[in-house]
C-alpha positions, -999 to +999 in steps of 0.1 A: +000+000+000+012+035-010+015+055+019+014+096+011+021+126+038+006+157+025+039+176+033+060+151+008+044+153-022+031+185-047-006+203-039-018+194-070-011+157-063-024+156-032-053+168-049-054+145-067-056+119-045-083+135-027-104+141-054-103+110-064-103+091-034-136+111-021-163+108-042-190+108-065-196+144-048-223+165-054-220+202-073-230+229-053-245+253-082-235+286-062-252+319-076-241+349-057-244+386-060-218+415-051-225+450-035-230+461-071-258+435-078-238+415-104-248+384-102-221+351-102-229+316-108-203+287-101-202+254-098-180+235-063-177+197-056-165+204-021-201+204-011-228+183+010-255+190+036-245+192+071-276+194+088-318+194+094-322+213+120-312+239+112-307+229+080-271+235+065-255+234+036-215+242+037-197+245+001-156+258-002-145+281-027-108+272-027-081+299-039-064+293-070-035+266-065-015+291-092-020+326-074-040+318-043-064+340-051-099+339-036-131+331-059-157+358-072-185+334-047-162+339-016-160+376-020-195+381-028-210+364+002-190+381+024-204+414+013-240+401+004-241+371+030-264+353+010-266+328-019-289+298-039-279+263-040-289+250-072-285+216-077-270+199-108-284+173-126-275+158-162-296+186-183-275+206-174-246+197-171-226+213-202-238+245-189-228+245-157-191+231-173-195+267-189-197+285-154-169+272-143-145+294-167-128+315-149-142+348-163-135+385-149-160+394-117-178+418-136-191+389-165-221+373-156-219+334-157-264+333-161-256+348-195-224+330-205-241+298-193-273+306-212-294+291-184-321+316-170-318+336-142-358+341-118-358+359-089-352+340-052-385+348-030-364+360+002-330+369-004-309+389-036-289+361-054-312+346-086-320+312-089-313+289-118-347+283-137-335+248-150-323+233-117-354+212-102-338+218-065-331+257-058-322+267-021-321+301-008-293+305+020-284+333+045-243+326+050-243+318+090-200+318+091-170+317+065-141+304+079-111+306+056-083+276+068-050+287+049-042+318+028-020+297+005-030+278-028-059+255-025-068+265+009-104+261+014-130+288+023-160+268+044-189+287+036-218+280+060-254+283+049-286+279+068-313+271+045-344+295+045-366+282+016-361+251-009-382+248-041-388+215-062-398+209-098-430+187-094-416+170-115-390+151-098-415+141-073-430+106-069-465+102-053-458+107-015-438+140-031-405+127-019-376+131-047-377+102-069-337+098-078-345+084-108-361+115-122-338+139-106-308+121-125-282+139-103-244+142-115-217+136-092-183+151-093-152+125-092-116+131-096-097+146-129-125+149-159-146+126-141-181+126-141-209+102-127-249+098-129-262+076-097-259+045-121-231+022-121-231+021-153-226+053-170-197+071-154-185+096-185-153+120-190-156+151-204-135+182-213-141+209-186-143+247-193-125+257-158-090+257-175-099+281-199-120+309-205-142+300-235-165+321-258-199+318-239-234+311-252-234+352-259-208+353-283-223+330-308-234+349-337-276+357-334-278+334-368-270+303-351-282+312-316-308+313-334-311+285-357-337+257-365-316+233-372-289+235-342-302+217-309-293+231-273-267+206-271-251+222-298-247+254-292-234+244-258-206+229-276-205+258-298-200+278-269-175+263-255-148+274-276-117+296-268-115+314-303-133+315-331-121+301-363-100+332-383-123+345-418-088+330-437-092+289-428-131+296-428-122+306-469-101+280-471-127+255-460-155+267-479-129+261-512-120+227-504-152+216-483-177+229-495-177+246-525-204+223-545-227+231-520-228+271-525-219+266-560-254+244-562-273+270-540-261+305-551-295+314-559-313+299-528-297+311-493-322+301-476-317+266-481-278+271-482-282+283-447-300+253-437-278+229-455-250+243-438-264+242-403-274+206-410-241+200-420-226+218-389-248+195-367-236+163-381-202+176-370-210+185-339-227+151-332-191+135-338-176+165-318-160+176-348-163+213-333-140+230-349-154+221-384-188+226-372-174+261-371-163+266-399-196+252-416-221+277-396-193+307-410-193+300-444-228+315-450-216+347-436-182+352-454-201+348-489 
């Protein structure tokens, strides 16, 4: 048996170690508000209920293992002491993946995200329309254990109202887990649904801050074609293609297709957006792209 002493090895492997080693956990969906009344939204596995009477809820924000800075949720609630737990579940998923880039404190992660902020009933913070579980919380306590990187920032919550999705509910009205189809956090780019069998990886958005739901051209946002799950992926780009390999691509690619359609953009448009969907089905992104900017760089 491998025997480890925090002191001996790297943070990040430690980390490691203990994100692995402790879970599936469950995503505290965080949204927040500063003195300012801009709102944040962000998602943290170092999360569970600690209580029924009162009932509690404790989440950390840890500082960043690179600069040990603190995160937009921890400064927020300690100038706004409130905050809505949102729960996660595999709808989604992809946008709360979104949240998680780490974008300036004045960008709000509702519009990024493109989920849908409604108004809490008791306290400032929004709610997330398309979680089934939202909690409104007044912050009892934070108590910050370590000012260097990964320290964690135990923020203490007493919940003050819950709502639930009928939805969810089976015919006593207790959650049904089955219909709530919860995600759980595990270690790495580890993700789990309460089923054994379907634990998934995915490419997560916190490394990198991508392009957001808000930056995708009105066209497409728009589209008839495109589902939600695709402009998700969409949105989770860095950078869009440049206007020269776009060109390029509508030479080599495509150029049958708008020679064919000159006349009719309307169904060129289409055409193309079915194309881009095939590719985004594969997870051919980047070509997906490319398709959807053709039309535009006629």
């Amino acid at each position: 048996m491998l025997t480890v002493t925090p002191k001996d090895v790297s943070i990040p492997k430690f980390h490691h170690y203990l994100t692995s080693g402790v879970g599936p956990r469950p995503i505290a969906f965080a949204s927040t508000i500063d003195e300012y009344g801009v709102p944040n939204l962000a998602p943290f596995s170092f999360f569970n209920v600690f209580g029924a009477n009162p009932p509690i809820l404790v989440f950390s924000p840890a500082r960043s293992g690179k600069t040990t800075q603190t995160k937009d949720s921890h400064e927020n609630v300690k100038k706004v002491p409130e905050c809505v737990i949102n729960i996660v579940t595999y709808d989604i998923l992809e946008q709360m993946n979104l949240s998680s880039s780490p974008f300036p404190a004045d960008v709000d992660e509702f519009v990024k995200s493109g989920l849908t902020p409604i108004p809490s009933e008791d306290i400032k913070p929004f709610r997330v329309k398309e979680s089934p579980i939202q909690m409104e919380c007044k912050v009892l306590q934070v108590i910050e254990t370590g000012t260097g990187g990964a320290a964690g920032n135990l923020i203490i919550c007493e919940i003050l109202k819950i709502h639930l999705d009928e939805e969810i509910l089976d015919e006593n009205q207790d959650i049904d887990p089955l219909k709530l189809d919860l995600i759980g956090r595990l270690g790495g780019d580890w993700f789990c649904r309460p089923n054994s069998s379907s634990m998934f990886t995915m490419h997560r958005h916190a490394r990198e801050v991508v392009i957001g739901f808000d930056n995708i051209p009105k066209d497409i946002r728009e589209s008839s074609v495109l589902t939600g799950n695709d402009l998700v992926k969409l949105a989770g780009v860095k950078d869009l293609p440049n206007e020269t390999d776009v060109n390029d691509y509508k030479l080599l690619e495509l150029s049958e297709l708008f020679i064919s359609l000159e006349d009719k953009p309307t169904e060129l448009e289409i055409e193309l957006h079915k194309l881009a969907h095939n590719h985004l089905e594969k997870d051919e992104i980047e070509a997906a792209w490319k398709t959807l900017l053709t039309f535009n760089n006629q």
